[in-house]
C-alpha positions in Angstrom: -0.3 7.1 45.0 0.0 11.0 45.8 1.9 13.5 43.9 4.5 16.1 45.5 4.3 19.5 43.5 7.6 21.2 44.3 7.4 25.4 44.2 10.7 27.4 44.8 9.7 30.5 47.0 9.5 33.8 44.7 12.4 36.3 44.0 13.8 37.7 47.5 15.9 40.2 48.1 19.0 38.6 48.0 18.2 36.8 45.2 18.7 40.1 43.5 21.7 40.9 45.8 23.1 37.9 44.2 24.0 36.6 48.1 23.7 33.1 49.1 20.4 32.9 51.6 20.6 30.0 53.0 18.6 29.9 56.3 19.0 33.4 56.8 15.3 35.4 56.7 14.8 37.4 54.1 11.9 39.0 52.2 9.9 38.7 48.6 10.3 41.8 46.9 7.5 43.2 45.3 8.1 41.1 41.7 8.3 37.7 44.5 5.0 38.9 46.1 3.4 39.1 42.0 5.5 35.6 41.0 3.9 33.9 44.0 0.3 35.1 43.3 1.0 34.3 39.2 1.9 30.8 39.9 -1.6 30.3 42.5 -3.2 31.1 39.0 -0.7 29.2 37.0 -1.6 25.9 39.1 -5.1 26.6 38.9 -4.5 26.5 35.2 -2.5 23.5 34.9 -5.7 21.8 36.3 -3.9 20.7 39.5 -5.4 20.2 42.9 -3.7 19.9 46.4 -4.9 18.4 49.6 -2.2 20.6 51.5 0.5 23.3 51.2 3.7 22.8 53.4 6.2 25.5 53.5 9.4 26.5 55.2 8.9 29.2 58.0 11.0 31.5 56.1 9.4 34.4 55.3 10.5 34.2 51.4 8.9 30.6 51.5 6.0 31.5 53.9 5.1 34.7 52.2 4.7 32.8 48.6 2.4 29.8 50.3 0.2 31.8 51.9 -0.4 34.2 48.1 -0.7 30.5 46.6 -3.3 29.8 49.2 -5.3 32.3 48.9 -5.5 32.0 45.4 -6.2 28.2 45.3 -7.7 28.0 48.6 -5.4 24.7 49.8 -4.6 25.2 53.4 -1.0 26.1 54.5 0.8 24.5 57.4 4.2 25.8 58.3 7.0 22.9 58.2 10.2 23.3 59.9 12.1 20.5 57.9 11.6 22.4 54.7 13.4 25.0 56.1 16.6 26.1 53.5 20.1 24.8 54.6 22.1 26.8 56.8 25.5 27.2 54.9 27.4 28.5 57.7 30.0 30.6 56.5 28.7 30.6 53.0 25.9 32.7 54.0 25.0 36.4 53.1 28.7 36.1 49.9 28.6 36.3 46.3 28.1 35.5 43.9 25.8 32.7 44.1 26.9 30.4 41.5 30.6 30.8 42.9 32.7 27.9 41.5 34.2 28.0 44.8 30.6 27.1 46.3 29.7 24.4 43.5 32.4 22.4 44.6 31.6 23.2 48.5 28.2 21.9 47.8 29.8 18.4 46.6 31.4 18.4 50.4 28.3 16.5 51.6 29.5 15.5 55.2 31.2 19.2 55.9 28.7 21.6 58.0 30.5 24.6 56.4 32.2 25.6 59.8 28.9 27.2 61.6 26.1 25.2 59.3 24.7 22.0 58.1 26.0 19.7 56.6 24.0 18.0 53.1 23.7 14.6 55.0 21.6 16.5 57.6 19.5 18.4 55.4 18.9 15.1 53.4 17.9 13.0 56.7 15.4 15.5 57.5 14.1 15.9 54.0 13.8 12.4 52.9 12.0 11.7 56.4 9.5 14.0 55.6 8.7 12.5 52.1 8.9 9.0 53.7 6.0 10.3 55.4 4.4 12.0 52.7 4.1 8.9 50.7 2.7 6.7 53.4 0.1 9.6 53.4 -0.7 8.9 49.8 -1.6 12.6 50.2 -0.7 15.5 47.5 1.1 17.9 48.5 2.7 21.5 47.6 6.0 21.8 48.9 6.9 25.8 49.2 10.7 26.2 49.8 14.0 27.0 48.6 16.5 26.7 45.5 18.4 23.8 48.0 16.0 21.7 49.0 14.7 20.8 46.0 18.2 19.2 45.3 17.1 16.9 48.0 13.9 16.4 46.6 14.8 15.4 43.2 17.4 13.6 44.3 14.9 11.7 46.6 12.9 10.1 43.5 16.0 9.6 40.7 20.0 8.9 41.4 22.0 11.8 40.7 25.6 12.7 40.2 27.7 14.3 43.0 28.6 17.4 40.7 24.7 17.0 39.1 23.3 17.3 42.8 25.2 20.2 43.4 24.2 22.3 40.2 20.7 21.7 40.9 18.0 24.5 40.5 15.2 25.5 39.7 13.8 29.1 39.1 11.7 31.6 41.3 7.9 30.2 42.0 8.4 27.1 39.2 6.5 24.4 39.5 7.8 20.6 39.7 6.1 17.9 40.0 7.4 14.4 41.5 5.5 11.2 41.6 5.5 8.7 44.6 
């Protein structure tokens, strides 16, 4: 059986900003750019080995695959369903961590006026692992603070309110097993 390795895009801009990203494209800053190359290394460390890197086309997500690339050498190939949920009205406030946006994120059928909705982003992203496993590849996963809700979620039952306080930190490593 194959082995996802999950890898949360290094610091952007408005993770600093404290905004919510969402699927809006922003960039790494310069500490992102140095997390993403440190964590290439860190995996080489760990004595982990890929047969491919799949990351959202987000330039955050896209940025940090292709510095863990080049320090591995595992191929990249851009996937669209990793892409980070659009939270429609949600996107670009702040704080982050807004109580008011915990509980919105427990709303899983509501599309938050202009976005998508969690049952969407969960179709798409349990689809792809579907896939994955048949595969019986390993894989790195490069994408976003939200997705990996799904992923997790994916491979152990979780609480509403657990599911929505889901995260991980910039460029960490998780791995799942299939």
């Amino acid at each position: 059986m194959g082995h996802v390795f999950f890898i949360r895009h290094g610091e952007s801009s408005w993770n600093v900003a404290d905004r919510i990203c969402g699927a809006t494209d922003v960039p790494l800053t310069e500490k992102g750019h140095e997390q993403a190359v440190l964590t290439g290394n860190r995996f080489i460390g760990l004595g982990y080995s890929a047969d491919e890197i799949l990351c959202s086309p987000l330039m955050r997500a896209k940025d940090t695959a292709m510095h863990i690339s080049e320090i591995t050498g595992i191929p990249v190939r851009i996937e669209p369903r990793l892409i980070e949920q659009n939270f429609g009205i949600w996107e670009g406030t702040s704080p982050r961590n807004s109580h008011a946006f915990f509980l919105a994120k427990q709303c899983f059928i509501n599309s938050f006026e202009t976005g998508e909705s969690m049952f969407r982003v969960a179709q798409r992203i349990y689809n792809l692992l579907d896939e994955l496993k048949t595969d019986k590849k390993t894989c790195i996963l490069v994408a976003h603070n939200g997705i990996v809700r799904f992923v997790k979620s994916y491979f152990s039952d979780m609480a509403n309110d657990e599911f929505a306080a889901c995260k991980i930190e910039n460029c960490e490593i998780v791995k799942f097993d299939f």
